[in-house]
C-alpha positions in Angstrom: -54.3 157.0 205.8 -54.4 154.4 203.0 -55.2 155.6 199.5 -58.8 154.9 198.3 -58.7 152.2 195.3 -58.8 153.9 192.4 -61.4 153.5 189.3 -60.6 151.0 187.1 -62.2 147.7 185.1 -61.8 144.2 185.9 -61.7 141.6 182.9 -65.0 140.6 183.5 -67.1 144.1 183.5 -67.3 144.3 187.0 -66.0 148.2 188.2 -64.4 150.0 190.4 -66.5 153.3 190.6 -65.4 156.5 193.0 -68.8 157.9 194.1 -68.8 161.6 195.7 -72.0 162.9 197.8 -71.6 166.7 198.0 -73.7 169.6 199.3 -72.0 172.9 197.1 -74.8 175.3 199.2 -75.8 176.7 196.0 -72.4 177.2 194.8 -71.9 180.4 197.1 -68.8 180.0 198.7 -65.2 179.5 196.7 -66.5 177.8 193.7 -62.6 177.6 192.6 -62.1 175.8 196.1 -65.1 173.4 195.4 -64.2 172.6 191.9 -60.6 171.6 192.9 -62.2 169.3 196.0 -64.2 167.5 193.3 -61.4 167.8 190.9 -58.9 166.1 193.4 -61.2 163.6 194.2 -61.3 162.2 190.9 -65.0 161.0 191.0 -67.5 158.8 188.6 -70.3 160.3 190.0 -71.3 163.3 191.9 -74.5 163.6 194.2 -74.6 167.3 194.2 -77.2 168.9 196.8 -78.1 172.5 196.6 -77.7 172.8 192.7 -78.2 175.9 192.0 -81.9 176.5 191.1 -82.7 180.4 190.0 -81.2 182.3 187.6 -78.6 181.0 185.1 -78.3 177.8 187.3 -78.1 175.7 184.3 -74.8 178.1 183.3 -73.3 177.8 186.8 -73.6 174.0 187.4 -72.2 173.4 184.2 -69.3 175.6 184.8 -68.8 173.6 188.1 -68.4 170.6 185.3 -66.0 171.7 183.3 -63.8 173.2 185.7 -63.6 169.5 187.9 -63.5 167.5 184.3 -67.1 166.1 184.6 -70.3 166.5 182.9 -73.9 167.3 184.1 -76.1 164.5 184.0 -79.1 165.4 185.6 -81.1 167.2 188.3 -80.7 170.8 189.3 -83.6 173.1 189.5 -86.2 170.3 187.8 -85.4 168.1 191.2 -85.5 171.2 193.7 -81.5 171.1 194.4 -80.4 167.6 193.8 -78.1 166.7 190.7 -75.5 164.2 189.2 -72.3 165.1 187.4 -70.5 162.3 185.7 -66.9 161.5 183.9 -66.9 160.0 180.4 -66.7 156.5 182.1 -70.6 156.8 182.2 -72.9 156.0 179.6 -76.5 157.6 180.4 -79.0 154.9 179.7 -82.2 157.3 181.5 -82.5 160.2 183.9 -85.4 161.7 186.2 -85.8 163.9 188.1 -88.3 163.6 190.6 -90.2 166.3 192.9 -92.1 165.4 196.0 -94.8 165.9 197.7 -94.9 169.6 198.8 -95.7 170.5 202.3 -97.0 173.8 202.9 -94.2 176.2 204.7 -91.7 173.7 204.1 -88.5 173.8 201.5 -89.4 171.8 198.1 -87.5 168.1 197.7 -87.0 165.9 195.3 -84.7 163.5 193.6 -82.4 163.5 191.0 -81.9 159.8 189.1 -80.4 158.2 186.7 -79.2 154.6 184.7 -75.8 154.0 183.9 -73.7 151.6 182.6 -69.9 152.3 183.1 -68.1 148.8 181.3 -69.5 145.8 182.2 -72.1 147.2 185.1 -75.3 148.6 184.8 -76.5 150.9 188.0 -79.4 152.9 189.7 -78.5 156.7 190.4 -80.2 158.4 193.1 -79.1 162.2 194.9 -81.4 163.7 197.4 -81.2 166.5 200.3 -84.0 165.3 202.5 -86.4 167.5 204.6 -85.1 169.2 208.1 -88.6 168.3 209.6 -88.4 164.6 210.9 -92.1 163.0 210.3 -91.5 164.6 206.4 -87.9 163.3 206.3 -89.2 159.5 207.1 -91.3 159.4 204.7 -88.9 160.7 201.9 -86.7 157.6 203.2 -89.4 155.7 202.3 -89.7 157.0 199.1 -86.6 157.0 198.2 -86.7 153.0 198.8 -89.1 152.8 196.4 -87.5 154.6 193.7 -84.6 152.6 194.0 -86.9 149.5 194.2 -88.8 150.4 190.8 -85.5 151.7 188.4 -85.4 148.3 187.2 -81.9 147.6 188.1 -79.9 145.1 190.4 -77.5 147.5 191.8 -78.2 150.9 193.0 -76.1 154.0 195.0 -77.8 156.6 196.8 -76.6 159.4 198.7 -76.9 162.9 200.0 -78.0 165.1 203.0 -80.2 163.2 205.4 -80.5 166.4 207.8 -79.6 163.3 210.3 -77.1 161.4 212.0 -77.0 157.9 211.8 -79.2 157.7 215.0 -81.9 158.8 213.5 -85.2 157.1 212.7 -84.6 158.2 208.7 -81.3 157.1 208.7 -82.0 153.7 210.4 -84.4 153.0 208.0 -81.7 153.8 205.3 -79.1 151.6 206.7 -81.3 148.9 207.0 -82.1 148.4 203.7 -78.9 149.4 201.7 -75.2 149.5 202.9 -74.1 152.3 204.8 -70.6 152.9 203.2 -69.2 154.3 205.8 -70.1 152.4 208.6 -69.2 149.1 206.0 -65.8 150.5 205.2 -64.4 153.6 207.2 -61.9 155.6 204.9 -61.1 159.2 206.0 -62.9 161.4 207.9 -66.2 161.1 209.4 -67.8 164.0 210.1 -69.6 166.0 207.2 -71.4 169.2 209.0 -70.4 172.0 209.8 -66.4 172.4 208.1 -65.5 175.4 210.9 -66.5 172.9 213.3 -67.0 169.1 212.5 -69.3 167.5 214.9 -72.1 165.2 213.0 -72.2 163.2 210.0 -75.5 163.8 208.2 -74.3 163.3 204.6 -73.9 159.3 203.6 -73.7 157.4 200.4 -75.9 153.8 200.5 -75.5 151.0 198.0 -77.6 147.8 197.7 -76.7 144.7 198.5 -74.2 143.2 195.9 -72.0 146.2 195.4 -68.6 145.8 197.6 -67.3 148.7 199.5 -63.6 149.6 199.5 -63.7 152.5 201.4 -65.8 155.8 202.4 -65.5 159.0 204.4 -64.1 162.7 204.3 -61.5 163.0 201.9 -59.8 164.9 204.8 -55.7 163.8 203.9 -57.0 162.7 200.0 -53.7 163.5 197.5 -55.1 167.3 196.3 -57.6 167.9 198.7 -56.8 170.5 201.4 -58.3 171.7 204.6 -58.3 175.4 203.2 -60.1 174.6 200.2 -62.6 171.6 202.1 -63.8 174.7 204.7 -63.8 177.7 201.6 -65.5 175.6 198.9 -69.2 175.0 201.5 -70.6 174.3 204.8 -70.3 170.4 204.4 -67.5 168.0 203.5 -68.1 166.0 201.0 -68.2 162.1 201.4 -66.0 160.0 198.8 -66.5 156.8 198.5 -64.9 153.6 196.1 -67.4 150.3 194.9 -66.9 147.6 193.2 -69.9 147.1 191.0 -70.6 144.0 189.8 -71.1 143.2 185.9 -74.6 142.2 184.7 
């Protein structure tokens, strides 16, 4: 497998960010496992889904920080799950988080968000863990458009767990309005869900148009990840990705 470009800045702004969509299951599993994943990975940003969200979750996430050499950004219980860690590289310009509509019987959703600016670039943060039921999960898709549509920025990532293969209706409507990473640039692995028994990818990272994609999958083979610690750490792999973000 070739080695994923590492993060770096060109003389003219633009950067080379690693970008790391990851669902930690509420941190319940080997959190040593899942901090040394992240750690390996050497990330920009982490999309966590299932933050933890009860009690002491601020204390838990932000041990999961320090212990991969990041920071917590945003998200958590405020945004029902979702969450962003970041390295020094990024400088916070704003944050949101963002609930959604509530369905009655159905699992709370919402966003986490944020503007950075890492060198010369400026970009739109977004992590979500959409809905398991399908008619709810489109419309979250929808919204999530339109978040990314209103952040005031040209370039935007977005990733997390769909709860949906790239088939699906949700998913579609994703990939045809932002990049698909891994279907742009295959790195790695593919499959995300479940780690015993790999068999669907239903976590993803999207970009808009304008950011170039050097490479995105399972960091299955990455220097410092193992198999041991991706199937202890949670019941998904995590998807890495590396973009070239232009400067503004």
């Amino acid at each position: 497998m070739e080695p994923l470009p590492n993060s770096g800045t060109d003389a003219d702004g633009s950067a080379t960010l690693r970008v790391l969509s990851y669902n930690i299951r509420s941190m319940r599993d080997d959190t040593h496992a899942l901090a040394r994943v992240i750690r390996a990975c050497e990330p920009d940003l982490v999309l966590v889904q299932e933050a933890p969200r009860f009690f002491r979750w601020r204390k838990k996430l932000a041990r999961l920080a320090r212990a991969a050499d990041l920071l917590v950004l945003t998200g958590g219980a405020p945004a029902a799950g979702p969450a962003i860690l970041c390295s020094l590289r990024a400088s916070v310009e704003h944050t949101e988080d963002v609930l959604l509509p509530l369905t009655p019987g159905l699992h709370r959703r919402g966003f986490a968000t944020a503007v950075v600016r890492v060198a010369g670039t400026r970009l739109g943060v977004l992590s979500c863990h959409l809905s398991l039921r399908k008619d709810e999960r489109y419309e979250q898709g929808g919204m999530l458009l339109d978040r990314l549509a209103g952040m005031g920025v040209e370039h935007a990532i977005a990733g997390g767990d769909l709860n949906e293969r790239p088939d699906g209706p949700t998913f579609r409507r994703l990939a045809g309005a932002l990049t698909d990473c891994r279907a742009a640039a295959p790195w790695g692995g593919e499959h995300t869900w479940t780690p015993a028994d790999p068999y669907q990818r239903i976590d993803a990272i999207f970009a808009t148009q304008g950011i170039e994609v050097l490479g995105c999958g399972v960091p299955v083979g990455h220097p410092g990840v193992t198999e041991a610690d991706l199937r202890a750490a949670t019941d998904h792999f995590p998807v890495l990705a590396a973009l070239k973000v232009p400067a503004v």
